[in-house]
C-alpha positions as CSV (number, residue, x, y, z in Angstrom):
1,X,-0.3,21.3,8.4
2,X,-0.5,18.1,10.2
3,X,2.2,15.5,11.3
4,X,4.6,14.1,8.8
5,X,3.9,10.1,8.4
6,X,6.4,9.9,5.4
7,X,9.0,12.6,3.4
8,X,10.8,10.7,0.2
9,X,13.5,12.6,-0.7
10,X,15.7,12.5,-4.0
11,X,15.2,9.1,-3.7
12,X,16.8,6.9,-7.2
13,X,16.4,2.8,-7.3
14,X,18.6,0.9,-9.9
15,X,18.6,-2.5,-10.9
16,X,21.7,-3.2,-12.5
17,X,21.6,-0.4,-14.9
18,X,18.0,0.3,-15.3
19,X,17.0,3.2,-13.6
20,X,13.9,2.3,-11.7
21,X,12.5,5.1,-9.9
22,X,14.9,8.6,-10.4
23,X,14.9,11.7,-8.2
24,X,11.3,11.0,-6.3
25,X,10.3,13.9,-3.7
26,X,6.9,13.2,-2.3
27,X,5.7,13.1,1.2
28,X,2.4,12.6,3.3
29,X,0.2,13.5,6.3
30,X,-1.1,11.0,9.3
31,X,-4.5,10.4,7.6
32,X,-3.2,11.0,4.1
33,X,-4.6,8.8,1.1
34,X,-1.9,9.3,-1.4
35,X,-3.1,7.1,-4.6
36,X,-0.3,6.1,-7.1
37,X,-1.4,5.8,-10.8
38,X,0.2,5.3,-14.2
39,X,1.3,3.0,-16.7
40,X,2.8,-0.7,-16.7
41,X,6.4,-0.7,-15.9
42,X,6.7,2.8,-14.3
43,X,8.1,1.9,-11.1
44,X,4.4,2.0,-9.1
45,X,5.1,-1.4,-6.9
46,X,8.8,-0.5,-6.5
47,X,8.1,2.7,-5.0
48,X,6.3,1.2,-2.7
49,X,8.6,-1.7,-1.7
50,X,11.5,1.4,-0.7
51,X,8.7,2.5,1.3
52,X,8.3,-0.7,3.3
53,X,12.1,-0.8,3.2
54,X,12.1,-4.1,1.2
55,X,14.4,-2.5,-1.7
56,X,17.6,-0.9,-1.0
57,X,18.0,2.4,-2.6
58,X,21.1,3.6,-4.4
59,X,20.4,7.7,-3.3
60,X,18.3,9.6,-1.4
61,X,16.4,9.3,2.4
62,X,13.0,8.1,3.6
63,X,11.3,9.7,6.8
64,X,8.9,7.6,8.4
65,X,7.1,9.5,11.5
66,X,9.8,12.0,11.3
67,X,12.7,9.3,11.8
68,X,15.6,8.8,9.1
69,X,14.3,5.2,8.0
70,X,16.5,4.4,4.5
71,X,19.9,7.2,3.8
72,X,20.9,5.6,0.4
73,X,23.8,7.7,0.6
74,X,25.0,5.9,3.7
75,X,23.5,2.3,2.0
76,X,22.3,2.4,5.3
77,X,18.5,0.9,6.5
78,X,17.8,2.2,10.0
79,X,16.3,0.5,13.1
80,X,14.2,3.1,14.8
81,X,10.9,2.2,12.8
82,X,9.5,-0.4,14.9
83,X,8.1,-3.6,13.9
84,X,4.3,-3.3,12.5
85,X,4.7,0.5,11.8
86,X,4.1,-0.1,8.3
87,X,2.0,-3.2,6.8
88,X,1.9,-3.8,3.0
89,X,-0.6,-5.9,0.5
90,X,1.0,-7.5,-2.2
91,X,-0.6,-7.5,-5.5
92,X,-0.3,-11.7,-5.1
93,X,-1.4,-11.6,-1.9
94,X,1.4,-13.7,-0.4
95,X,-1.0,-15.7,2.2
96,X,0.5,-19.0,3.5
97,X,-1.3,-21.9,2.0
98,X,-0.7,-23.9,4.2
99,X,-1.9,-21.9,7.3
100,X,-5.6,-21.5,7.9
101,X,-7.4,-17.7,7.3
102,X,-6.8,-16.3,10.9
103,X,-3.8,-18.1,11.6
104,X,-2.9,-16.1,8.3
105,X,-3.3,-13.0,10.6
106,X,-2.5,-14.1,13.9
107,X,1.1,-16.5,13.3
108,X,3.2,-12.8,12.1
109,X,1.7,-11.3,15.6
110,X,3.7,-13.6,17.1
111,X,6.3,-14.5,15.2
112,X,7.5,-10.6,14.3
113,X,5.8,-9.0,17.5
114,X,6.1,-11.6,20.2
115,X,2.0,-11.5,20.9
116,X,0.9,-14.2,22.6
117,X,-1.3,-17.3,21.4
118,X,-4.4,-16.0,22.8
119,X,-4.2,-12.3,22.2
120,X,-3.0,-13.2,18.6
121,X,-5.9,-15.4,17.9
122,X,-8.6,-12.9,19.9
123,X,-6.6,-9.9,17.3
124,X,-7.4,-12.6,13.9
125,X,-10.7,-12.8,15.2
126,X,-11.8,-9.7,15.4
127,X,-10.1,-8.5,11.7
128,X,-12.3,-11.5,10.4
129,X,-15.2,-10.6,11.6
130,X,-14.7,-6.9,10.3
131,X,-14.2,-8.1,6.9
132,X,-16.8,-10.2,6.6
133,X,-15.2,-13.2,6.7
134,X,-16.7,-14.7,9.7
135,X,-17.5,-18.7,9.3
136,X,-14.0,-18.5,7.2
137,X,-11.9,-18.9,10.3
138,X,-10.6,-22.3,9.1
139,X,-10.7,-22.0,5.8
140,X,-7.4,-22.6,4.1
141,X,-6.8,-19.7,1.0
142,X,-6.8,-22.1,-1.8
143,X,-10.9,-22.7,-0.5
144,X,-11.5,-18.9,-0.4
145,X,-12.7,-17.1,-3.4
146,X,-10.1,-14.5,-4.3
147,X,-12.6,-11.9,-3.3
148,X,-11.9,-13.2,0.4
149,X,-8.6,-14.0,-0.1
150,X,-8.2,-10.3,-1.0
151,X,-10.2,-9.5,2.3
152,X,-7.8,-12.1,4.5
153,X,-4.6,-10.7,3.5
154,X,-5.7,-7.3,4.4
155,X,-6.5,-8.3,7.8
156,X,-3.6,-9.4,8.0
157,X,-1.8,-6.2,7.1
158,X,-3.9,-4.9,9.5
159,X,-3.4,-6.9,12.6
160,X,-0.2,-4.8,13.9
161,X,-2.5,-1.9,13.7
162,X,0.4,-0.5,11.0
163,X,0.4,3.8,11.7
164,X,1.5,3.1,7.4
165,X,-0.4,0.9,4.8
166,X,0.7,-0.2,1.9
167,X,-1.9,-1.6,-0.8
168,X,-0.3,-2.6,-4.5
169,X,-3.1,-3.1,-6.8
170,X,-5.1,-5.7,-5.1
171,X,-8.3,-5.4,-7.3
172,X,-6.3,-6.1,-10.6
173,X,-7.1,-9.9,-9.7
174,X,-10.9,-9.7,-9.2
175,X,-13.5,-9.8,-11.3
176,X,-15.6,-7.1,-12.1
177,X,-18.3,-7.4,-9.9
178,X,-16.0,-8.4,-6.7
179,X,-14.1,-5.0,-7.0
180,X,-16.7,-2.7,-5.7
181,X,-16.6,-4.8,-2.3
182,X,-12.8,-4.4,-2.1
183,X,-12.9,-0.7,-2.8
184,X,-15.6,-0.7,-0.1
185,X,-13.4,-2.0,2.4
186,X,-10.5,0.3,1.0
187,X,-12.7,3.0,1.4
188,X,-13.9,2.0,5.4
189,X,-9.9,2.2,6.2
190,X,-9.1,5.6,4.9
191,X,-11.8,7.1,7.0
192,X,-9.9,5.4,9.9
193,X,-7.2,8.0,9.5
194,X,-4.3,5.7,8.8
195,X,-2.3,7.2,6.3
196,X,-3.0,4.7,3.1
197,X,-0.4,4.3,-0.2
198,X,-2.5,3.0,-2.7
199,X,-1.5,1.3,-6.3
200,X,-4.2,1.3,-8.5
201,X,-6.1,2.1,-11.7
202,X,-9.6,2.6,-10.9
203,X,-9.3,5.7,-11.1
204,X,-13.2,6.6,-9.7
205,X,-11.8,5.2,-6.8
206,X,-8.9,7.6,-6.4
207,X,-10.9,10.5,-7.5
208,X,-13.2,9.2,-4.5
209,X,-10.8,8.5,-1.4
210,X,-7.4,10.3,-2.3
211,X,-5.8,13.1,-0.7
212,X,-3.6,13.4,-3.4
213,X,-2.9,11.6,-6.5
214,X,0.6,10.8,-8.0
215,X,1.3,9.9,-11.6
216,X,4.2,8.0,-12.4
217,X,5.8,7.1,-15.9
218,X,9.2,5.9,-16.8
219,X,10.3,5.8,-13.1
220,X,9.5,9.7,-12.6
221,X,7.1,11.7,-10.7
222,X,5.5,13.7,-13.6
223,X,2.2,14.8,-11.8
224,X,1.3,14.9,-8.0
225,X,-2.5,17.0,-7.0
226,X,-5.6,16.5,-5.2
227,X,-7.8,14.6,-6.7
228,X,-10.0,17.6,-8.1
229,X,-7.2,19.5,-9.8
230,X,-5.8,16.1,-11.2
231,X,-8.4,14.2,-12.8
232,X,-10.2,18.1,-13.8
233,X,-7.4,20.3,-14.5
234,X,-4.5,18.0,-15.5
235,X,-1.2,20.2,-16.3
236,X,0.7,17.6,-17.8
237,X,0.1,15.9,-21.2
238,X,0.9,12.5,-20.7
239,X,-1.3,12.6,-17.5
240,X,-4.4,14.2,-19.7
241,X,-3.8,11.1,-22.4
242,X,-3.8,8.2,-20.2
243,X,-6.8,9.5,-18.2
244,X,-8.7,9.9,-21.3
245,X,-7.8,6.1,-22.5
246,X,-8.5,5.0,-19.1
247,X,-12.3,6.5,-19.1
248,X,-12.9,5.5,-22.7
């Protein structure tokens, strides 16, 4: 067993009255590729803003790198994850139009981590370049295809060099024939072995990169496998239905 990057524990998120997300265990490896699947509506995106610690939780505890990072008993968010530890995409993106595509990437470096112009810029310049975006460097997002927009925000994520990513399904935007190049790109970072939490419904694509796949529905951790025994050997009934529409 390798080193812990995450443990979720018990972990319930309410808004108002609506039960969210209820009792979720789940937990990962440094390396891991934990894919999160399931219907509209069943908590997928919220599960991974308590990760990033953008939600408060109402019970329950999340490890990051073996450190208490949330105790929802306590209502308590904790200090000891440091700054760029974890990085997350947003399913809108959430660039800055205003900003050009590095200084996208490079103004967080030192606004959040205090990095200086220079090494900020030289850190932008070398994420563009790896995803293909070089020529771009100026480009404001509202000239970018969304294909590169897709591309610029996760350089950004990128550019603290998070131990944790966070991805919430960034293809569901594309068209059809820009999602292989995104996956591609997905697929390049999980064989960097940073531990990946991934949103999404292609589901080839989890079958393809995941070391584990979770199903949620209704806020609840009904199926969690590799990606053989999951998409093969599905215990659950819910879990066999919705992979058979999905493949249809």
């Amino acid at each position: 067993m390798g080193k812990e990057a995450f443990r979720i524990i018990d972990l319930t998120k309410k808004y108002g009255r609506h039960v969210v997300l209820e009792n979720i265990n789940t937990r990962a490896e440094e390396g891991d590729v934990l894919c999160v699947i399931g219907p509209s509506g069943s908590g997928k995106t919220t599960l991974l803003r308590c990760l990033a610690r953008l939600e408060a939780i109402e019970t329950g505890e999340i490890w990051i790198d073996s450190t208490l990072a949330v105790d929802g008993h306590k209502r308590l968010t904790h200090k000891a994850v440091t700054p760029g530890h974890i990085s997350m995409v947003f399913q809108d993106l959430a660039l800055w139009p205003h900003l050009s595509a590095l200084e996208n990437i490079a103004f967080p470096l030192r606004q959040i981590l205090g990095i200086s112009d220079e090494a900020s810029k030289e850190r932008a310049q070398t994420l563009i370049e790896k995803m293909g975006l070089k020529g771009k460097e100026e480009a404001y997002p509202g000239t970018l295809s969304v294909g590169q927009q897709q591309r610029v925000a996760i350089a950004r994520a990128l550019a603290p060099d998070p131990k944790l990513l966070l991805l919430d399904e960034i293809t569901s935007a594309l068209d059809p024939e820009l999602v292989g190049g995104v996956l591609s790109t997905l697929e390049g970072l999980a064989g960097e072995g940073r531990t990946l939490v991934i949103v999404t419904h292609h589901l080839e694509f989890a079958r393809k990169v995941a070391s584990r796949v979770l199903f949620l529905d209704s806020g609840r951790i009904i199926e969690e496998a590799p990606p053989a025994q999951f998409f093969d050997y599905p215990r659950n009934e819910r879990v066999k239905h919705f992979i058979n529409a999905m493949v249809k």
